[in-house]
C-alpha positions as CSV (number, residue, x, y, z in Angstrom):
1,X,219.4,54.7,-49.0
2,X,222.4,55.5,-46.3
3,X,221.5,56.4,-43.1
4,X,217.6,56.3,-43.9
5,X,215.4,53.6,-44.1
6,X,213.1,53.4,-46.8
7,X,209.9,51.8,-46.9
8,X,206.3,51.8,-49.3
9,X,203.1,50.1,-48.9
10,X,201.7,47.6,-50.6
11,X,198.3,49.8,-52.1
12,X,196.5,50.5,-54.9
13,X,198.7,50.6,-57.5
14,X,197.8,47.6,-59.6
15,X,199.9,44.3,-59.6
16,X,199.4,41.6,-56.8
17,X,201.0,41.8,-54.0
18,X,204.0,39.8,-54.7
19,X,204.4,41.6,-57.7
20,X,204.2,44.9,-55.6
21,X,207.2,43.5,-52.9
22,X,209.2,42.3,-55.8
23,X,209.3,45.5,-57.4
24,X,209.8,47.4,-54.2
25,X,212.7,45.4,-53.2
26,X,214.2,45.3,-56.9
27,X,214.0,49.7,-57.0
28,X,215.7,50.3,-53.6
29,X,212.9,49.5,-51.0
30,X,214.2,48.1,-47.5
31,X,210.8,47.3,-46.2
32,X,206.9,47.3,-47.0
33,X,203.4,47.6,-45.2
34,X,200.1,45.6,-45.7
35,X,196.0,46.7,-44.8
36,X,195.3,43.2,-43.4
37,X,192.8,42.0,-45.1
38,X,194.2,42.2,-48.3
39,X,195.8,39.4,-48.2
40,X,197.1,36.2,-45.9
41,X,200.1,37.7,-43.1
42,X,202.1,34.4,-42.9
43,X,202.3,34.4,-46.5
44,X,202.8,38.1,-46.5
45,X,205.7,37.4,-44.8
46,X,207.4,34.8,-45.8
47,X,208.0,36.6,-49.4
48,X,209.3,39.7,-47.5
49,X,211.4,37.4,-45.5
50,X,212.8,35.6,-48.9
51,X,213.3,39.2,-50.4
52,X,215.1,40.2,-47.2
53,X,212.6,43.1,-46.8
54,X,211.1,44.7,-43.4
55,X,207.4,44.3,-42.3
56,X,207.2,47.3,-41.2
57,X,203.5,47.4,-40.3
58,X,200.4,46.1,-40.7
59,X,197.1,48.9,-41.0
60,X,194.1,47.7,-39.4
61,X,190.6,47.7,-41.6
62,X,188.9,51.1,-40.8
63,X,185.1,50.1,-40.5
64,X,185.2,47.5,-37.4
65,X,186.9,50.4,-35.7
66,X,184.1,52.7,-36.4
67,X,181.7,50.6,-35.3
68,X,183.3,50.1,-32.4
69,X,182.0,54.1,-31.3
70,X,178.1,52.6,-32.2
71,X,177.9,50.6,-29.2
72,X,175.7,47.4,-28.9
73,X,176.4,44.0,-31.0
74,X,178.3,45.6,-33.5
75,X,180.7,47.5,-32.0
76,X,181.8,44.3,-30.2
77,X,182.1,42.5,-33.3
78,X,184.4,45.4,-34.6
79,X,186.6,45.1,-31.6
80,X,187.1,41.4,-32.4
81,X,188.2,42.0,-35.5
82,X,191.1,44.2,-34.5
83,X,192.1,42.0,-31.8
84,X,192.2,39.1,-34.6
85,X,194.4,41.6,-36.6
86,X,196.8,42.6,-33.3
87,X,196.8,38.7,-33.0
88,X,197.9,38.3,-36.5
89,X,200.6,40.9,-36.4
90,X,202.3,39.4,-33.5
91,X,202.2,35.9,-35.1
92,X,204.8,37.4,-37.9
93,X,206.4,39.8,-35.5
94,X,205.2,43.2,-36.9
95,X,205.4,45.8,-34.7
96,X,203.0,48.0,-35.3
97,X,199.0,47.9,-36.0
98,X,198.0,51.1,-37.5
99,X,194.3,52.0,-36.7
100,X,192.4,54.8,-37.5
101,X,190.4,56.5,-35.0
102,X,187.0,56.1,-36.5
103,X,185.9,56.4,-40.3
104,X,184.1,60.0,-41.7
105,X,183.7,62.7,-39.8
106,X,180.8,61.9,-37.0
107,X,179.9,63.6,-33.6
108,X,181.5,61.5,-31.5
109,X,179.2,59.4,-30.3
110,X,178.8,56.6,-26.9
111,X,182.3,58.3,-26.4
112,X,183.2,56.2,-23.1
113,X,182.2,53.1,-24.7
114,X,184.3,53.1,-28.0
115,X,187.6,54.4,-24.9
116,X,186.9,51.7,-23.2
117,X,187.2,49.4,-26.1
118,X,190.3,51.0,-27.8
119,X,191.3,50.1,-23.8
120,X,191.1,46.7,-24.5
121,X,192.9,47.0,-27.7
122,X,195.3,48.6,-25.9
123,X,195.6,45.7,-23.1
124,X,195.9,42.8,-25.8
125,X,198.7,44.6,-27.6
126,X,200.6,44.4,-24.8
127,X,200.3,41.5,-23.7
128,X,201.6,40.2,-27.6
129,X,204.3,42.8,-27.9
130,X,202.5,45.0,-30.8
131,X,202.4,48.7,-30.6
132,X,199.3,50.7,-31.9
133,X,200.0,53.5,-33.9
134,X,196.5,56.0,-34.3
135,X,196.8,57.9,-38.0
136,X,195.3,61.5,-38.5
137,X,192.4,61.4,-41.0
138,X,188.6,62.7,-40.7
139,X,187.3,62.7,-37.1
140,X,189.8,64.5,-35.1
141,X,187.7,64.7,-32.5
142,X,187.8,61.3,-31.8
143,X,191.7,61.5,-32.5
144,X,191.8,64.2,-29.9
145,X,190.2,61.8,-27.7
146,X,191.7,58.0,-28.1
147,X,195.4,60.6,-27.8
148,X,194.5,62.1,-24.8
149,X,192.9,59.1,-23.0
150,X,196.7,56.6,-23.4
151,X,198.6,59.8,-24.1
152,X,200.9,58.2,-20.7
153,X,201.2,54.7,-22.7
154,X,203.9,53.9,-24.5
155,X,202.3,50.8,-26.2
156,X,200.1,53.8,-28.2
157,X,201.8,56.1,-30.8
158,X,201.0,58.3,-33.4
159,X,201.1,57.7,-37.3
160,X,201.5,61.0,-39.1
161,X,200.0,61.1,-42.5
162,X,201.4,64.1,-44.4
163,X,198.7,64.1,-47.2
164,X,195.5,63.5,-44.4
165,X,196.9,66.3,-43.0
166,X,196.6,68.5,-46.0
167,X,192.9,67.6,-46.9
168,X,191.5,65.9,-43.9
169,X,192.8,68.2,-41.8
170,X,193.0,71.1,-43.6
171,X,196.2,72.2,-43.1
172,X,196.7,71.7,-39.2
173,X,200.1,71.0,-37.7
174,X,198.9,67.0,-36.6
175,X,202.7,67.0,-35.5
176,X,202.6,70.1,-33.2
177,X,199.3,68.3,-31.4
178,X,201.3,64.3,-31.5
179,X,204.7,64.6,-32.7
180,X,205.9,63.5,-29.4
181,X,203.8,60.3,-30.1
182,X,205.1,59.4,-33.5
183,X,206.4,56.3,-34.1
184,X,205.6,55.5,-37.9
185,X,204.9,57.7,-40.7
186,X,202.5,57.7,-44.1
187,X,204.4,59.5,-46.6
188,X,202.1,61.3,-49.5
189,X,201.1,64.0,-51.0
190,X,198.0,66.1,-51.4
191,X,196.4,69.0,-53.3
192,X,194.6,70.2,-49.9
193,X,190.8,71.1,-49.7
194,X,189.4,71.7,-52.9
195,X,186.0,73.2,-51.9
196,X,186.4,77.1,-52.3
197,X,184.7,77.2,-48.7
198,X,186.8,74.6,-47.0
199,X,184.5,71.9,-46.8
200,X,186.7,69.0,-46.6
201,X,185.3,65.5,-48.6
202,X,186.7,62.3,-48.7
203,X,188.0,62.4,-52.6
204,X,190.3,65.3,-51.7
205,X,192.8,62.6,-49.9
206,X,194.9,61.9,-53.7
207,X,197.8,59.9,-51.8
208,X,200.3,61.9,-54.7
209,X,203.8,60.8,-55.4
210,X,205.8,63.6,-52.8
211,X,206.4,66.7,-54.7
212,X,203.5,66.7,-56.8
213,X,201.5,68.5,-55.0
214,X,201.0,71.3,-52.2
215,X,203.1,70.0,-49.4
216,X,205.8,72.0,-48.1
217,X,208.5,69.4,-47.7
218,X,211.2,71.3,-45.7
219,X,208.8,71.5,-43.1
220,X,207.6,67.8,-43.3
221,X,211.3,66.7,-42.6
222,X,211.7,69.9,-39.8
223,X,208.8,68.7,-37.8
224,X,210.3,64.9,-38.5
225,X,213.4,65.9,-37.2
226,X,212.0,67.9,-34.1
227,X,210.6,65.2,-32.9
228,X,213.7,62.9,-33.3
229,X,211.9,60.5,-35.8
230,X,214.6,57.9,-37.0
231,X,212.8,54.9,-38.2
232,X,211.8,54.4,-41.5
233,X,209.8,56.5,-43.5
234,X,206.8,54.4,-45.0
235,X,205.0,55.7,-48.0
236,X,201.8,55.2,-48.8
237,X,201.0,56.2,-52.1
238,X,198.4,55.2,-54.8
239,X,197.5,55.2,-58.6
240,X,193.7,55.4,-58.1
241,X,191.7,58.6,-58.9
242,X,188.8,59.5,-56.3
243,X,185.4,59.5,-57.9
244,X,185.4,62.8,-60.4
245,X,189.4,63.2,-59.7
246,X,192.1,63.0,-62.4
247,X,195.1,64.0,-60.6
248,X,196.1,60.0,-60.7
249,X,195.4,60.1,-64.6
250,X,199.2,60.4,-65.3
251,X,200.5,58.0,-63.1
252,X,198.1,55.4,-64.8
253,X,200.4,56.6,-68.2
254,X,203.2,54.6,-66.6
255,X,203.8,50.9,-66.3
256,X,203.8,49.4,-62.5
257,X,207.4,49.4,-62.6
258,X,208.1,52.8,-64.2
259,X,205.5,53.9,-61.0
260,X,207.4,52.1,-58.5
261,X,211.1,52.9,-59.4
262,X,209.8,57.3,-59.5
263,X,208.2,56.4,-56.4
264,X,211.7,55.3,-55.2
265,X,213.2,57.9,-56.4
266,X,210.7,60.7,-55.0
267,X,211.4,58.5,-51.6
268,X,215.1,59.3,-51.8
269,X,214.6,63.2,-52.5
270,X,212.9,63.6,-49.2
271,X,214.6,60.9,-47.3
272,X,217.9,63.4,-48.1
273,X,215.9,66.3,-47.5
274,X,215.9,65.0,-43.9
275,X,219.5,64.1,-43.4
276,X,220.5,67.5,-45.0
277,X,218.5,69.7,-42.8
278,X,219.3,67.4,-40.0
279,X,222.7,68.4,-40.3
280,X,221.9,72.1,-40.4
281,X,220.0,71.7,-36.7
């Protein structure tokens, strides 16, 4: 798309991998992401290199972070496996490692302990060039905290995930708190908190094709455009229904390809959104 990058990741939306890159590239895509342990990087690579695509990012596995709040044994085995995923990022030259803070929604817990181990992380990326982007989900306290403790460091940015911030975070302005962190984005959708009383649960987060549900997309590309994001928008999207959900039921009506090219096309709308109240100031 002119003057906007483009990019999805490669998720649950049925296909292998290479099947998923192929049809990205084929629809429009300029680049794609990649959890790291679904698959081998080099290889990863190598077919994004031969489709002339952009590795945008790879998203670090989300239980070795949380254990690294436990303390003890385990939480230094969770550190290694990030650090083997920062190491594999930098062998294909991705820039970015996105990490959650920590999985659920827990007390934060051995608090100094899991700082001084995001520390290290922080050390090792930059000493192999990678930048490490913390996403907005469930346990914001421990967002709050990993933010404020390398708020100074420009090797740690912020990813901002449109649709976490509907459900896991009911409705908060993530961007107003780390929009002057942002360096990579999850694009999705979301129906918000379902629970009449607020209570925020885990199936709520429906990862929706953008302007099927509740999001308000003017402001999504304002607060974008405040904070002078211009790399490329990444979405992350997915066909899967949550355990007694439906909203995904429809998408599963469509073949892979059908899926991908509206995805493409719902990419566009808001990438010109953007440019178009960009130009407005």
């Amino acid at each position: 798309m002119m003057n906007q990058r483009l990019c999805m990741a490669v998720n649950s939306i049925g296909g292998t991998t290479d099947e998923q890159m192929e049809l990205f590239k084929r629809v429009g895509f300029d680049g794609y992401a990649i959890d790291w342990e679904d698959d081998d990087m080099v290889r990863v690579k190598a077919v994004g290199d031969r489709l002339g695509m952009t590795f945008e990012y790879i998203h670090a596995p989300l239980d070795p972070i949380t254990r690294m709040w436990r303390g003890g044994k385990e939480a230094d085995e969770g550190l290694s496996v990030v650090l083997k995923c920062l190491e594999d990022a930098a062998a294909v030259e991705v820039p970015i490692v996105v990490c959650h803070a920590i999985g659920g929604k827990p007390e934060l817990v051995k608090e100094r302990e899991g700082l001084d181990r995001y520390g290290r992380i922080v050390e090792r990326s930059k000493e192999l060039g990678v930048r490490i982007a913390i996403e907005n989900t469930e346990g914001e306290a421990h967002l709050a905290a990993v933010m404020k403790e390398f708020w100074e460091d420009s090797w740690v940015g912020f990813c901002w995930d449109t649709g976490h911030e509907l459900c896991h975070n009911s409705g908060k302005d993530m961007m107003a708190l780390y929009g002057d962190k942002i360096i990579c984005t999850h694009i999705n959708d979301n129906l918000g908190v379902k629970d009449f009383y607020g209570n925020t649960d885990w199936t709520d987060d429906c990862h929706l094709l953008p302007f099927d549900g509740i999001s308000d997309w003017e402001s999504v590309v304002d607060r974008l455009n405040k904070y002078g994001y211009d790399r490329p928008l990444c979405f992350e999207l997915s066909r899967s229904n949550k355990p007694n959900r439906h909203e995904s039921d429809i998408y599963n009506m469509l073949s892979l390809e059908d899926y991908v090219m509206e995805a493409y096309k719902r990419a566009c709308r808001v990438g010109a959104l953007k440019m178009r109240r960009a130009k407005r100031g």
